[in-house]
N, C-alpha and C positions, 0 to 999 in steps of 0.2 A: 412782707418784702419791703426792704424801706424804699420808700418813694410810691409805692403806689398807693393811691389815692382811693378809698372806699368808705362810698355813702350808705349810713345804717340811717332808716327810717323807722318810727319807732322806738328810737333810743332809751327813753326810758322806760319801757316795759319791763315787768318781771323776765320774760322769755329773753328778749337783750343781756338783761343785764346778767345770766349766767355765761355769756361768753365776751360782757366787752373788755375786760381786763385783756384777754387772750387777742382780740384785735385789736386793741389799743398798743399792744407790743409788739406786733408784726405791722402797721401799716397807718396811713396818716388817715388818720376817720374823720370824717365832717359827719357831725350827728344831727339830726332833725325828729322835733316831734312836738305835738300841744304843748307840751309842760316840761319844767325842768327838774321836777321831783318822781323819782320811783314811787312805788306800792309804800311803801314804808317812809313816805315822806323825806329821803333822804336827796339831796342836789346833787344830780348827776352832771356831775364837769364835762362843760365844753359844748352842750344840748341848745342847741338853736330853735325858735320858733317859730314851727311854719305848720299851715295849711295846706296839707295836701289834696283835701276833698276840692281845694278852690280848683275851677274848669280853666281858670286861667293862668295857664303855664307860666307865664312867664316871670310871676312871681316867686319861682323857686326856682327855674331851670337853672338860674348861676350856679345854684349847688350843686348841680351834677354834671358840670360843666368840667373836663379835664380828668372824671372820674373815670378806674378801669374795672368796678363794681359797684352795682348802689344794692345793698340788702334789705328787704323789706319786710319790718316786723309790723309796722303802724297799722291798727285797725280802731273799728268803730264796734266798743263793748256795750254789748246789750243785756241790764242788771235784770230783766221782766221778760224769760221765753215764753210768759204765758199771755203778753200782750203781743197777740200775731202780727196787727200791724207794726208794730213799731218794731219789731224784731225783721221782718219781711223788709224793712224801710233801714233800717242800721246796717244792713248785710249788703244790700244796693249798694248804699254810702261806700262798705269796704271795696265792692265790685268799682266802682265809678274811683276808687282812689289805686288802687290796681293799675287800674288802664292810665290814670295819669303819671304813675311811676313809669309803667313801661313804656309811655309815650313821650314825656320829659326826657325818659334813660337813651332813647331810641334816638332822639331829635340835638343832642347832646354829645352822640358817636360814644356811649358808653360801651363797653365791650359785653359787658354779664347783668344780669339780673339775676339774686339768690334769690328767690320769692317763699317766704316763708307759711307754707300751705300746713297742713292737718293730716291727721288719720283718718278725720274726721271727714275727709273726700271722698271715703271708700267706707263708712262706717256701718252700710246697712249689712255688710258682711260679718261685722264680730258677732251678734248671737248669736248666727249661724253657727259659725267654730268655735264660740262658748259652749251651745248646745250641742255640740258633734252633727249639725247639718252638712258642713262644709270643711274645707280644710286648709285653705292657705290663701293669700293675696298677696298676686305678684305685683309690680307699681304699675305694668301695662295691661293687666285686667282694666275691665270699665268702670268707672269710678262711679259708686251709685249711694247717695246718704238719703236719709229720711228726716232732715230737720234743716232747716235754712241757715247755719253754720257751717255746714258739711258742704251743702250747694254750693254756696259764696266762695268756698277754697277749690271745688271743682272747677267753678268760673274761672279762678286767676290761675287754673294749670291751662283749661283751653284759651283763654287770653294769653297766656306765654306761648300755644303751640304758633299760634294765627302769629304773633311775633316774631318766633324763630323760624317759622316759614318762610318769612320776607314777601311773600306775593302783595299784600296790600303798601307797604311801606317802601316796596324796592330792592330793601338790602336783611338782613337777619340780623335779629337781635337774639345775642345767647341768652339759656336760660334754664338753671335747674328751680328746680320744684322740690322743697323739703318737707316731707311728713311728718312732723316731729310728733312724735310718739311721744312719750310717759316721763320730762324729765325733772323728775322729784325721787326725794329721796325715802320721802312719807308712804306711798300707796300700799307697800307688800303690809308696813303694819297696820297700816288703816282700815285694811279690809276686816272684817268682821271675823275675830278666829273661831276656825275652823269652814270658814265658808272658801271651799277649794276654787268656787268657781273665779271667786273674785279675785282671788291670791294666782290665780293662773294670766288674768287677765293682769294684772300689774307686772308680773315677773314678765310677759310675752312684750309688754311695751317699755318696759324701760330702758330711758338712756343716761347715761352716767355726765358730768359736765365737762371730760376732758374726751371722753367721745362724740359729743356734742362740738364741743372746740374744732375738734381733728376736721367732723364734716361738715362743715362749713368753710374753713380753711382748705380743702382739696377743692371743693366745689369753685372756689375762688381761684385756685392757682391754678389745675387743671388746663391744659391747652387745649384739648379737643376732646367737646363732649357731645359730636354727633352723632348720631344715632344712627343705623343701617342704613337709612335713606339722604344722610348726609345732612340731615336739620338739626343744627346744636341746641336740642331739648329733650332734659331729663326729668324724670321723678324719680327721686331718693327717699326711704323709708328713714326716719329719723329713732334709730333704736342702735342700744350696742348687741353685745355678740353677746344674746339671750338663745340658753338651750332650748327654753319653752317660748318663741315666738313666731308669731304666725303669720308674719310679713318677712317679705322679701327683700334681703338687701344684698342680693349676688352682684347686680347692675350694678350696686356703689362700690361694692368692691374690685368691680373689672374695669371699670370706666375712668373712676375718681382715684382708686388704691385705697379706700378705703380699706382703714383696719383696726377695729372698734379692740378696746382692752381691756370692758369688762363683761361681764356676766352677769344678770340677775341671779340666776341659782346660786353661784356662788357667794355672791357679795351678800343675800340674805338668806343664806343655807341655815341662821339658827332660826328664824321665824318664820321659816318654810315649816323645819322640823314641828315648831310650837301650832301650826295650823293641821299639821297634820293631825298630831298629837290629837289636838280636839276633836277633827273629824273623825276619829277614830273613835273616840269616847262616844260622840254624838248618834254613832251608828250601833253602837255598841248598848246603847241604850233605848 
């Protein structure tokens, strides 16, 4: 919408940059983040440098200053999960830079916060309905991961809740909370062919870039996204309209009008077929 004002943090990530074309064309963006270059080295126009981890607000609040969304992709990447401190210690960092967005966002009269959360929040549940333990996960099931990735995105959905409650702060800060699921275009062939399990697991999370677009832009425009009890905070599963998925995105659809356009099964219905294929031979053998 022209004129309004929405701060993306994070700017140049890979995860940004599959939808900043699409916000850059609907709304005036003030971008922030370490660096002015993507994954691929390329200068991402318009990317301002700021420190979000700094405790002292006041260093950035101008940015978010007159905003009526700040979106937050910016996190602290940990190259060594097998060095626990330092991994235990870069996920704080993400936690501690969280709370400064929704504290900055909050102290600033921003209207929203999109916080750009994981599957990874609820992730002790995939083997489960990998292995046929289990079978679904709605976004208000309890959010339970087994690696300090997952934790850290469960932290900034209950730090969004404690926000849009308003009891500590006075007043409520909106806030959805996005899953984003699977959005690459590589996973269904990458998985090992004929290995069904893995091929189920990419086809259940994928999201396409112009469904990706769509939710985030509802999330954004969206007037009221209180919940039963009247607190404007949601989780959103970030996936399109996948035949084989195993998360819930009823609530994006009733809430936001979410209406996702593609399909895993069908968009790679030949390399579905070609894994089949194999595990058919492989059994057959």
């Amino acid at each position: 919408m022209a004129g309004r004002k929405v701060v993306v943090t994070g700017a140049a990530s890979r995860i940004a940059g599959l939808i900043l074309q699409d916000l850059r064309e609907r709304y005036d963006l003030v971008l922030l983040d370490v660096r002015t270059t993507n994954d691929t080295d390329e200068t991402v126009e318009g990317v301002q440098i700021v420190d979000l981890l700094n405790k002292d607000r006041t260093a950035y609040r101008a940015h978010f200053r007159g905003a009526d969304t700040v979106i937050h992709f910016g996190f602290v990447r940990t190259q060594d999960k097998d060095h626990i401190d330092q991994y235990f210690h870069n996920e704080m960092q993400n936690v501690q830079m969280a709370y400064n967005v929704y504290q900055a966002a909050w102290e600033e009269n921003v209207r929203r916060v999109v916080m750009v959360s994981s599957n990874h929040a609820a992730d002790y549940y995939e083997p489960l309905i990998l292995d046929g333990q289990w079978d679904f996960v709605n976004p208000n099931d309890r959010a339970l991961s087994d690696n300090f990735y997952g934790w850290a995105k469960e932290v900034y959905e209950h730090l969004g809740f404690v926000f849009a409650a308003g009891k500590l702060n006075g007043r409520p800060l909106d806030n959805v909370q996005i899953r984003i699921g699977g959005p690459r275009e590589t996973d269904v062939r990458q998985a090992p062919l004929g290995d069904l399990r893995r091929m189920r697991r990419a086809l259940a999370v994928y999201l396409s870039q112009r469904d990706m677009a769509q939710l985030f832009i509802k999330s954004i425009e969206t007037e009221d996204i209180r919940d039963e009890f009247g607190v404007p905070f949601q989780i959103f599963y970030g996936i399109s309209a996948n035949t084989h998925a195993f998360w819930s995105i009823a609530n994006a659809r009733k809430i936001i009008g979410y209406e996702p356009q593609d399909n895993s099964e069908t968009r790679f219905r030949e390399a579905i077929d070609e894994h089949i294929r194999a595990a058919s031979v492989k059994t057959k053998g």
